[in-house]
VOGU-3710 file (C-alpha; in Angstrom, 3 decimals, decimal comma):
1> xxxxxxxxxx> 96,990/76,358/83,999  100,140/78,315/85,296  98,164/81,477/83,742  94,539/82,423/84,144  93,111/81,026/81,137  89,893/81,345/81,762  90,309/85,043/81,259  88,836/84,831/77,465  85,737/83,280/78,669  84,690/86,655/80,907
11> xxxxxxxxxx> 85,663/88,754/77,988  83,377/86,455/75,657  80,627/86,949/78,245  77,192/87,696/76,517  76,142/91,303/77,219  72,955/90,257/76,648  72,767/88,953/80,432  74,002/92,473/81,141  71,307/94,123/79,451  68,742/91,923/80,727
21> xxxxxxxxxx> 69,454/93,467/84,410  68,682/96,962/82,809  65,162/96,458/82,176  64,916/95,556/86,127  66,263/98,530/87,828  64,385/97,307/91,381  66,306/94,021/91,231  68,568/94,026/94,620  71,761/92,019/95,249  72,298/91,317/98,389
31> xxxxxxxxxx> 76,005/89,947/99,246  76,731/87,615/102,373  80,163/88,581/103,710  82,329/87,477/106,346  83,197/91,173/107,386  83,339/94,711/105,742  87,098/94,813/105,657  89,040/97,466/103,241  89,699/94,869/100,354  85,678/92,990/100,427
41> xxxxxxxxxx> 84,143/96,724/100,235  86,620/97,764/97,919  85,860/95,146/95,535  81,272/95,354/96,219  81,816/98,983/95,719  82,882/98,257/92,034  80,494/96,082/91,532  78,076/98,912/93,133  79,420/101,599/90,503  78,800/99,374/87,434
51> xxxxxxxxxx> 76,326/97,533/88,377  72,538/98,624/86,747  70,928/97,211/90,110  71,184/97,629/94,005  73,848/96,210/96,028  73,839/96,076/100,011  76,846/94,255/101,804  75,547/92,045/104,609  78,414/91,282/107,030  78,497/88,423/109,320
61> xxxxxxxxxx> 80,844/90,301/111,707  81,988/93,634/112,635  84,823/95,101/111,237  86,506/98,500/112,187  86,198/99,473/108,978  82,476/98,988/108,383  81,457/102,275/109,250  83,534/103,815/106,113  81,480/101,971/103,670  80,833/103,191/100,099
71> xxxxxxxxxx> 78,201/100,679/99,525  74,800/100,267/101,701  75,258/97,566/104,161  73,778/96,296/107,394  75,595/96,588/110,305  77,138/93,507/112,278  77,571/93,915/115,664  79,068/90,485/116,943  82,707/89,304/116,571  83,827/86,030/114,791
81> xxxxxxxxxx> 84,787/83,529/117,071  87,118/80,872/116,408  87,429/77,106/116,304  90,841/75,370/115,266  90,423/71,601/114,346  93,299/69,715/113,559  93,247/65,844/112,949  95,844/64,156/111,846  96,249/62,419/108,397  93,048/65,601/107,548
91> xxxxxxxxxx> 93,690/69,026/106,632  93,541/71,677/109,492  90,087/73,490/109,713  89,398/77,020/111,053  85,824/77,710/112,088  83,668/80,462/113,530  81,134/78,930/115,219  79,087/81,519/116,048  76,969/81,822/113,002  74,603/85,194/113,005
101> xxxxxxxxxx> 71,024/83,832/111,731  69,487/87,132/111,537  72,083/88,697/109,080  70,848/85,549/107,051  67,302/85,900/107,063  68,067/89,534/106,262  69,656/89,161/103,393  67,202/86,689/102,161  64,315/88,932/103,105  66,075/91,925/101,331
111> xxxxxxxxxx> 67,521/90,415/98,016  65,809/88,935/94,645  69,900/87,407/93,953  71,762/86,332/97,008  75,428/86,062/96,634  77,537/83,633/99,066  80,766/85,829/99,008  82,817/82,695/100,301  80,996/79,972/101,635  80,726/81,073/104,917
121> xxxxxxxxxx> 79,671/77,846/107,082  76,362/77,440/109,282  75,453/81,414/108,353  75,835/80,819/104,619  73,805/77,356/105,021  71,061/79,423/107,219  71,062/82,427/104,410  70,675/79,666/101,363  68,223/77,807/103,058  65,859/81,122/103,951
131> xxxxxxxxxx> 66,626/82,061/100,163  65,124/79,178/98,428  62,027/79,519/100,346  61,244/82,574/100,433  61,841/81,607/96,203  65,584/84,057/95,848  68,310/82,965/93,644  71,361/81,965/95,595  74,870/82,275/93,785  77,857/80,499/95,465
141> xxxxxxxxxx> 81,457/82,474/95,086  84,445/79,743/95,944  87,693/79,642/96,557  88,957/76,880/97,590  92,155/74,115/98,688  93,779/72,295/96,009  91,428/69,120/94,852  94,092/66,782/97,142  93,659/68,675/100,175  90,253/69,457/99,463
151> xxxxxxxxxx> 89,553/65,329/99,473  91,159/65,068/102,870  88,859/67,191/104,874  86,592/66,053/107,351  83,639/64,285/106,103  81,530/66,506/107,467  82,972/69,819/106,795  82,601/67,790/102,394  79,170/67,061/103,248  77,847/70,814/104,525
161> xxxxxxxxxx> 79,780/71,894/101,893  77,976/69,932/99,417  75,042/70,826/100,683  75,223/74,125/100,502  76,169/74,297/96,745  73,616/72,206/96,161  71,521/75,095/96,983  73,315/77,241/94,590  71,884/78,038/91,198  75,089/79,397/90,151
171> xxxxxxxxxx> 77,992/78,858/90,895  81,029/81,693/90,418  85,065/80,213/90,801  87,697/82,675/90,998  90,314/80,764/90,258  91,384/77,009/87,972  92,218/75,286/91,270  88,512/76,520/92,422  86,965/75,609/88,705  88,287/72,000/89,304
181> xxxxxxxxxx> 87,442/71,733/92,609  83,787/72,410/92,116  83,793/69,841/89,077  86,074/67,021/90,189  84,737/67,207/93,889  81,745/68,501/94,500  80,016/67,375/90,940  79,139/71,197/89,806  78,061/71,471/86,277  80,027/73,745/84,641
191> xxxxxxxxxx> 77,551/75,263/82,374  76,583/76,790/85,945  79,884/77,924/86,440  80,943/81,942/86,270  84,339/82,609/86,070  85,264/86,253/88,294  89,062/85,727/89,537  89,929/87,139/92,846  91,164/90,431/92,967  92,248/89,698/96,174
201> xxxxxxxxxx> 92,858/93,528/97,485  95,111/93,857/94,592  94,247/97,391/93,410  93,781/99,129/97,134  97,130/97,701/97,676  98,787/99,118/94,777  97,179/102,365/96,577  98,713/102,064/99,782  102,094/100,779/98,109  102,485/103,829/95,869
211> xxxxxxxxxx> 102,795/105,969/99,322  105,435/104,190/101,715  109,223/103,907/101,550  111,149/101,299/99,808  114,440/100,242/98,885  117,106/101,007/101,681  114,716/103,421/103,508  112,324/100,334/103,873  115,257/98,311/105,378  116,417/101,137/107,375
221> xxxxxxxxxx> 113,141/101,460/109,142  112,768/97,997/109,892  116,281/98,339/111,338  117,862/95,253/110,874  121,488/94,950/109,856  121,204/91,391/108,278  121,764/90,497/104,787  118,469/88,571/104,491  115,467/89,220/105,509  112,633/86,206/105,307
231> xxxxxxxxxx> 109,243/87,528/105,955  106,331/85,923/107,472  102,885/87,968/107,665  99,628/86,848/109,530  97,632/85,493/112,087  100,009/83,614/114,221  98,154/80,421/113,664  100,121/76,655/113,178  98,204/76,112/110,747  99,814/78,271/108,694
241> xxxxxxxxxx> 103,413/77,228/108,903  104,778/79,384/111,764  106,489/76,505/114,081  108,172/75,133/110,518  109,522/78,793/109,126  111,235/78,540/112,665  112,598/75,000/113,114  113,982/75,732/109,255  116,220/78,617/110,520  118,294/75,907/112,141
251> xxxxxxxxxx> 118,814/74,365/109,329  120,427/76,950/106,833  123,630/77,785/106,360  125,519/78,980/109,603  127,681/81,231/107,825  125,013/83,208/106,315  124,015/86,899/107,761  119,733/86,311/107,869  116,618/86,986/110,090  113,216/85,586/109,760
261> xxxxxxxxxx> 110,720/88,579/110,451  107,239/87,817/111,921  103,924/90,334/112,330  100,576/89,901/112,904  98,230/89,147/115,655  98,828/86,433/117,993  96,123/83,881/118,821  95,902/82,569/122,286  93,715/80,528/122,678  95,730/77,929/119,922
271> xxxxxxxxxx> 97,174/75,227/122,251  99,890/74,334/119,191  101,730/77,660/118,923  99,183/80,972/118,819  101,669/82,884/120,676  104,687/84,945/120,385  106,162/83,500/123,574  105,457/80,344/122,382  107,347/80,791/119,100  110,147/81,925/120,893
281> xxxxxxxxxx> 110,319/79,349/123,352  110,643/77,396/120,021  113,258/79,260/118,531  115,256/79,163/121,901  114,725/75,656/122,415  116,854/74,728/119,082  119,568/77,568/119,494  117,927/80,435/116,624  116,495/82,963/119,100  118,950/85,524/117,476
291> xxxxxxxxxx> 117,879/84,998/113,824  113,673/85,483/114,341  112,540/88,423/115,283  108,506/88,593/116,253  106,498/92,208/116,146  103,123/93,315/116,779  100,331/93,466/114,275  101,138/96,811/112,524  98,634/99,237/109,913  98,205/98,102/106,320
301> xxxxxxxxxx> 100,691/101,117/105,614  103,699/100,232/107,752  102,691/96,400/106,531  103,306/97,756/102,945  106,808/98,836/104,189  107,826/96,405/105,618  107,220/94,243/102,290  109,282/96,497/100,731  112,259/95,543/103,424  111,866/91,744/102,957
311> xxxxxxxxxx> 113,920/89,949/100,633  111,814/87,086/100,486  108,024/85,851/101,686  107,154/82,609/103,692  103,897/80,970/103,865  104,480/77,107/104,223  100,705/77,164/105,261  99,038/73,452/105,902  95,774/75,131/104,330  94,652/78,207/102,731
321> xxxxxxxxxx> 92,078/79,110/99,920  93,562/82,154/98,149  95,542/84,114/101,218  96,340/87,810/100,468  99,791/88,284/101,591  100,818/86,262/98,484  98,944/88,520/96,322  100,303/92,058/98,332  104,027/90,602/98,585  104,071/89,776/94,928
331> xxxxxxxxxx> 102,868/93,599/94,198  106,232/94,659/96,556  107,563/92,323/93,821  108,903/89,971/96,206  109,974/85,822/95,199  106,985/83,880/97,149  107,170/80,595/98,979  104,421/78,489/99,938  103,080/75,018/99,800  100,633/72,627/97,774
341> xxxxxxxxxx> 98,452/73,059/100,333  97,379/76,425/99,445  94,624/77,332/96,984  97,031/80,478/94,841  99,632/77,647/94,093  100,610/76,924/90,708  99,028/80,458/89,699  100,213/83,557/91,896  103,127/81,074/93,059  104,481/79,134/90,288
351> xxxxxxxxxx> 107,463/76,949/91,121  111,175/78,114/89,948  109,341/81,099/87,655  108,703/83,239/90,733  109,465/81,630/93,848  108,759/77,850/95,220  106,175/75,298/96,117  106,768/72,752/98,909  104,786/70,195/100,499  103,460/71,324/103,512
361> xxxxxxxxxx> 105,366/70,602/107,292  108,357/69,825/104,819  111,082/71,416/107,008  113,870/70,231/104,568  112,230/71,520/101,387  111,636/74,751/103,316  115,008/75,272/104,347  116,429/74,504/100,281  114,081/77,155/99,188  115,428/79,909/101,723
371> xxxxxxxxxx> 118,633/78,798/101,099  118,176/79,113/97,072  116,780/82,814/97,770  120,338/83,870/99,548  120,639/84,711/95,578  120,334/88,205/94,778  120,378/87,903/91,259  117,683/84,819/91,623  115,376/87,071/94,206  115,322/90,052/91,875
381> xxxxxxxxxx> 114,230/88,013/88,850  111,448/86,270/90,848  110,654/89,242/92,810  109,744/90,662/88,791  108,086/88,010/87,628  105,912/87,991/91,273  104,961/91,541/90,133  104,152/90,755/86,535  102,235/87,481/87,555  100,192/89,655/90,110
391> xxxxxxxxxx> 99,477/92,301/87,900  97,496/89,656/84,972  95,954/87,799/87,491  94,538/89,930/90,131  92,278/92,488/88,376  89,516/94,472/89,461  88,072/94,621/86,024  88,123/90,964/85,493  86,230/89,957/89,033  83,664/92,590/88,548
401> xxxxxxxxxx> 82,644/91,578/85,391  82,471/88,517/86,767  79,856/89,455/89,226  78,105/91,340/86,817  77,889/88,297/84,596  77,071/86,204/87,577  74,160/88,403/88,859  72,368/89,045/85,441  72,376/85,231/84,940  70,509/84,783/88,351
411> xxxxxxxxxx> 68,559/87,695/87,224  67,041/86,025/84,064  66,660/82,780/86,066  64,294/84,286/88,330  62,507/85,808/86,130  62,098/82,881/84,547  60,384/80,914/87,879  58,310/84,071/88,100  56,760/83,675/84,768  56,343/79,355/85,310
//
């Protein structure tokens, strides 16, 4: 399933769930969301415009962005705050452990369909719960870790988990991996199941993209004089391959003019790595201070340029659902590297058509991909096919009508409770 072929079941969708929704124009959607960020309100706000019902946003946490909002929301005050787990021989958990239980009951109180944009922990739980007795439909929307990594979780983080879809009516996947997941996993039926593939930011990307320098300007502007650049983009977390990207520097070729590039924020309060001091310490420590280069979170704008700079894009992440910079990289038409560990793998990532898949912590198999990608002939025709893969996957069209699809369903399910 190196394509999305689940694309001809949306477009065989029944309109006649559609329709359904238009003889209930007071039926109200209400959407559980982590934050209002550009790329979540982007996507709700075209559900909004097509949509022949209300939809209001209800975000967990505040976002800086919130307050430019197309669609109706409710405003989150509090911040997320953040647990790291990380046992060995289980995959690496991120939490925020401060769930909001009003935003919950909210959008229970406020919705006839409640959608579970992500399953979003304790709040999500809280929301579902407050849903099904107050008599809402609840409708799950997953992405989630390759069915391996998925297994090895904690028990208990399987068992909420469970739980909570077991609360869904409906279930939406927005992507294979997700589809077998929820069937293979967590016992789903799939005649629950609504397909609406992530979109993943892709089209307010192409936005900001369409304005910012590339080519040699790009390069210019990032101003570095090496032949390669590797590009890493994120949180600064080690769960998401940071420590490796460096110790693999070492490795590759000594003759070879390269420099691996780092931005985003930095994280603290992570006792394995978080920090850019920390990272450097690292890269001193084996002798590759002078090939990694670490700079400060920077706007979505200069982000997009400095895409356009990279020759290549590292994420050997230990675990991620369906990250972002995968999906904006491959619009810069960039070759991608990641790791079976993450949830886009095998579809936005598809190994030796547009970049490379590794196991993750795999230092070796890390350092053969970079060292494949000193190609320039090889990066530019993976860097194409990244762009063309991007471009059939990640549609706004396709995830809306997904939603659509998703929320009529609940729609005629509730109405018929209401007439039992």
């Amino acid at each position: 399933m190196s394509d999305f072929m689940v694309e001809t079941d949306i477009e065989k969708s029944s309109e006649a769930f559609v329709n359904s929704v238009k003889s209930k124009p007071r039926l109200k959607a209400g959407f559980l969301t982590y934050d209002l960020q550009r790329n979540t309100e982007d996507a709700l706000f075209e559900v909004a415009h097509a949509a022949p019902f209300s939809v209001k946003a209800f975000p967990l946490f505040r976002h800086n962005d919130q307050e430019l909002s197309r669609v109706a929301f409710r405003r989150a005050a509090a911040r997320g705050k953040h647990l790291g787990i990380n046992v060995k021989g289980s995959t690496p958990e991120g939490l925020v452990f401060n769930p909001e239980w009003a935003v919950g009951l909210d959008c229970a109180r406020e919705s006839d369909v409640v959608v579970l944009k992500g399953l979003l922990g304790l709040g999500a739980i809280w929301c579902a719960f407050c849903a099904r007795i107050l008599g809402r439909v609840v409708i799950s929307t997953n992405q989630t870790l390759p069915v391996k990594w998925e297994r090895r979780r904690r028990w208990w983080i399987r068992l909420s988990k469970r739980l909570l879809l077991r609360m869904c009516q409906l279930h939406i996947y927005q992507s294979p991996t997700a589809f077998e997941v929820l069937t293979a996993v967590y016992g789903c039926a799939p005649e629950r199941m609504i397909s609406a593939p992530y979109e993943a930011g892709a089209a307010l990307f192409r936005r900001i993209l369409s304005g910012v320098r590339t080519g040699r300007n790009a390069r210019d502007h990032l101003g570095s004089d090496s032949a390669v650049i590797f590009l890493y983009a994120g949180n600064l977390v080690s769960f998401k391959g940071v420590a490796d990207i460096v110790r693999s520097a070492a490795l590759l070729p000594k003759n070879v003019s390269f420099e691996c590039v780092f931005v985003g924020p930095e994280e603290p309060a992570n006792r394995e790595g978080g920090t850019i001091d920390f990272f450097t310490r690292l890269a001193q420590s084996i002798d590759i201070e002078h090939r990694v280069c670490f700079l400060a979170p920077v706007t979505p704008e200069e982000l997009a340029e400095l895409y356009c700079a990279a020759d290549a894009v590292l994420l050997p992440t230990h675990r991620d659902m369906f990250p972002k910079v995968l999906v904006e990289a491959g619009l810069a038409g960039k070759p991608l590297v990641t790791t079976s560990a993450c949830g886009s793998a095998g579809l936005i990532v598809q190994d030796g058509v547009n970049g490379f898949v590794i196991e993750p912590g795999d230092i070796g198999q890390l350092a053969q991909a970079m060292t494949k990608l000193f190609d320039p002939e090889l990066r530019a025709r993976m860097g194409a096919r990244s762009k063309e893969i991007v471009d059939r996957c990640c549609r706004m069209d396709l995830e809306v009508q997904g939603y659509l699809e998703a929320i009529a369903r609940g729609a005629e399910y509730l109405g018929s409770v209401q007439r039992t």
